[in-house]
C-alpha positions in Angstrom: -8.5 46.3 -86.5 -8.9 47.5 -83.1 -7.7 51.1 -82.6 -6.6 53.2 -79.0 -5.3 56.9 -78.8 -2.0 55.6 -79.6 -2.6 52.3 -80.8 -3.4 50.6 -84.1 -4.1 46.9 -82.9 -4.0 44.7 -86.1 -4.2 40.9 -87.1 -0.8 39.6 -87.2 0.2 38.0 -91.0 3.3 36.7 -92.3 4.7 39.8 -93.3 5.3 40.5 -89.6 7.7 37.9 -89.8 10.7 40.2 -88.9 9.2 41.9 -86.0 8.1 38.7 -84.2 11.8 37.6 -84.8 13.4 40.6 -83.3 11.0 40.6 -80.5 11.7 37.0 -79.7 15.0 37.0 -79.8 15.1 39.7 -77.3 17.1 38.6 -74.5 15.0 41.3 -71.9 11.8 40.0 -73.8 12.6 36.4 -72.9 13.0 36.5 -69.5 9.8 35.0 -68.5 8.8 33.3 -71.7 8.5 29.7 -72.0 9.3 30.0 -76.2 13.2 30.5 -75.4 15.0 32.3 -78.0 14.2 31.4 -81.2 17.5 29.5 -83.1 17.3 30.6 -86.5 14.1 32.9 -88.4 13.3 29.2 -89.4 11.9 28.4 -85.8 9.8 31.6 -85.8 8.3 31.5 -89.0 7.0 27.6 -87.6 5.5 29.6 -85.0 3.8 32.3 -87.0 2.9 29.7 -89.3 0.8 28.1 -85.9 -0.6 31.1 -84.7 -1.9 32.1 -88.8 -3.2 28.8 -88.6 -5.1 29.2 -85.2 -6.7 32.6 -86.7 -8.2 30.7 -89.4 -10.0 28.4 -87.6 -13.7 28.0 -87.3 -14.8 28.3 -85.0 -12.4 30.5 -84.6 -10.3 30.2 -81.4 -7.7 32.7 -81.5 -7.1 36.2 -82.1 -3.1 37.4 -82.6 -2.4 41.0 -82.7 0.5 43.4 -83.9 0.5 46.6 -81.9 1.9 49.6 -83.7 2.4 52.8 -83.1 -0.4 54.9 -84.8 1.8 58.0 -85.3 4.8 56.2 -86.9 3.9 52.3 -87.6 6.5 51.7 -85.5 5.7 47.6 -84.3 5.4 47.7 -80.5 4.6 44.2 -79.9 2.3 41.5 -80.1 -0.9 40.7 -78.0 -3.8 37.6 -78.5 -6.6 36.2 -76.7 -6.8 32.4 -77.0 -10.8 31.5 -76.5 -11.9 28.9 -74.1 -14.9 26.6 -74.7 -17.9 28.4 -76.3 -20.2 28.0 -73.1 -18.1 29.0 -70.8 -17.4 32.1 -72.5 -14.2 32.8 -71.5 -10.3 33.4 -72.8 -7.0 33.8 -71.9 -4.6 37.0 -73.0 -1.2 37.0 -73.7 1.4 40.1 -74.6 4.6 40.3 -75.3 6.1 43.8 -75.8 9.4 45.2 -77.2 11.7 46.7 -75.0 12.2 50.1 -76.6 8.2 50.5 -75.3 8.6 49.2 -71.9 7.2 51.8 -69.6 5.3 53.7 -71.7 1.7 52.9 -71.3 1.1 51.2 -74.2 0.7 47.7 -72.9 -2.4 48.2 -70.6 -3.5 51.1 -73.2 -3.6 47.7 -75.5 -4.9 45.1 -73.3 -7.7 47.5 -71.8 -8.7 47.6 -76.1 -8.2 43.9 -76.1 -10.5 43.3 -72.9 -13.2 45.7 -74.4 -13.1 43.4 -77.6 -13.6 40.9 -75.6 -16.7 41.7 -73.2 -18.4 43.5 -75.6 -17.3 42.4 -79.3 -17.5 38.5 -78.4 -19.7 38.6 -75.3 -17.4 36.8 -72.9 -18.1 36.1 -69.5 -14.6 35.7 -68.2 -11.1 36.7 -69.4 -8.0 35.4 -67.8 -3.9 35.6 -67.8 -1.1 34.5 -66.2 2.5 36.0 -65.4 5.3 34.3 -63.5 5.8 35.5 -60.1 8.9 37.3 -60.1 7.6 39.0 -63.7 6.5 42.3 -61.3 5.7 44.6 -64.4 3.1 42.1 -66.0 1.4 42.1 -62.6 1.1 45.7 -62.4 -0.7 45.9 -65.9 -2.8 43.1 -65.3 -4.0 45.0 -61.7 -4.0 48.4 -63.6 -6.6 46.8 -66.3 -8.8 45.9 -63.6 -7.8 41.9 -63.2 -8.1 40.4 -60.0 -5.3 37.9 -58.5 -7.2 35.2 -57.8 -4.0 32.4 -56.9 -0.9 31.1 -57.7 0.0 27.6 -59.2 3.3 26.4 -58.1 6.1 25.5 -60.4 3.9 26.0 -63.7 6.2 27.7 -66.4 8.9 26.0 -67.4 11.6 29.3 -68.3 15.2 28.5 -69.5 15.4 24.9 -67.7 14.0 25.8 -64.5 10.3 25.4 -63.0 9.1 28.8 -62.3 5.7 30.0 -59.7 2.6 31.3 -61.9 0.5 34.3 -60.7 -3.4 33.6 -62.3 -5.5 36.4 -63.0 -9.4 36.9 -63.7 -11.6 39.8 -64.5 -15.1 39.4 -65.3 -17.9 41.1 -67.6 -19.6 42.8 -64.8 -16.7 43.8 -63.3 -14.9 45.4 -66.8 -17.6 47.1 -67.6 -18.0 49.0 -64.1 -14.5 50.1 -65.1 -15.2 52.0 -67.7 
């Protein structure tokens, strides 16, 4: 478990099955996700079922995360760093959080934890993300962790039927660790 001020950042299991639901089915947390809205709790337990999977793999390739409140448990969302090819060292981070924790800190109070556990836990070279274009408050926690806009790819995501511009972000070990 990783932990922040705040924050208790935990493997995700199946018990979390009702949070990831919730959070999925969101209609302000789906705005620029390329999931969609989950159907039925059938469709996100095949999900969860994927990611547990991924976590169990060895090498191992992917790490999934429930962030909770440390006061109160209370589940703010999820956050995971998909691994890249061992010698490149690098990975890619995702997050999603719930909209009762929107503007609150939390997400780059997590993803700063997440990059730390990435330069220094697993010795990466390279950690990247990506946000669509018009997704304005996923570009300001990337910047505010220290991530650099390095382009854009054109017509990437696809998000509820239409092809939507992709923002790609990079920060490296060096420059992480002159952050902190």
């Amino acid at each position: 478990m990783l932990k922040t001020n705040r924050l208790n950042i935990r493997e995700l299991t199946f018990d979390d099955i009702d949070n990831v639901h919730e959070l999925h089915s969101l209609p302000e947390t789906d705005e620029f996700n390329t999931l969609g809205i989950p159907e039925t709790i059938q469709t996100t337990e095949k999900i969860l079922t994927e990611w547990l999977t991924l976590q169990k793999q060895e090498p191992r390739s992917s790490y999934i995360f429930s962030i909770d409140k440390n006061d109160d448990n209370s589940f703010v969302g999820l956050i995971a760093m998909n691994l890249g090819k061992s010698n490149y060292r690098t990975a890619e981070v995702w997050f999603k959080i719930h909209k009762d924790f929107w503007r609150r800190g939390y997400t780059t109070e997590a993803l700063t934890k997440l990059l730390d556990f990435g330069f220094n836990d697993l010795k990466l070279h390279r950690i990247e993300a990506g946000c669509a274009v018009e997704n304005i408050a996923s570009s300001k926690v990337l910047e505010k962790v220290g991530m650099t806009r390095e382009g854009m790819k054109r017509k990437k995501l696809p998000i509820r039927g239409q092809w939507k511009d992709n923002y790609f972000y990079g920060i490296l070990e060096e420059d992480f660790n002159k952050t902190d």
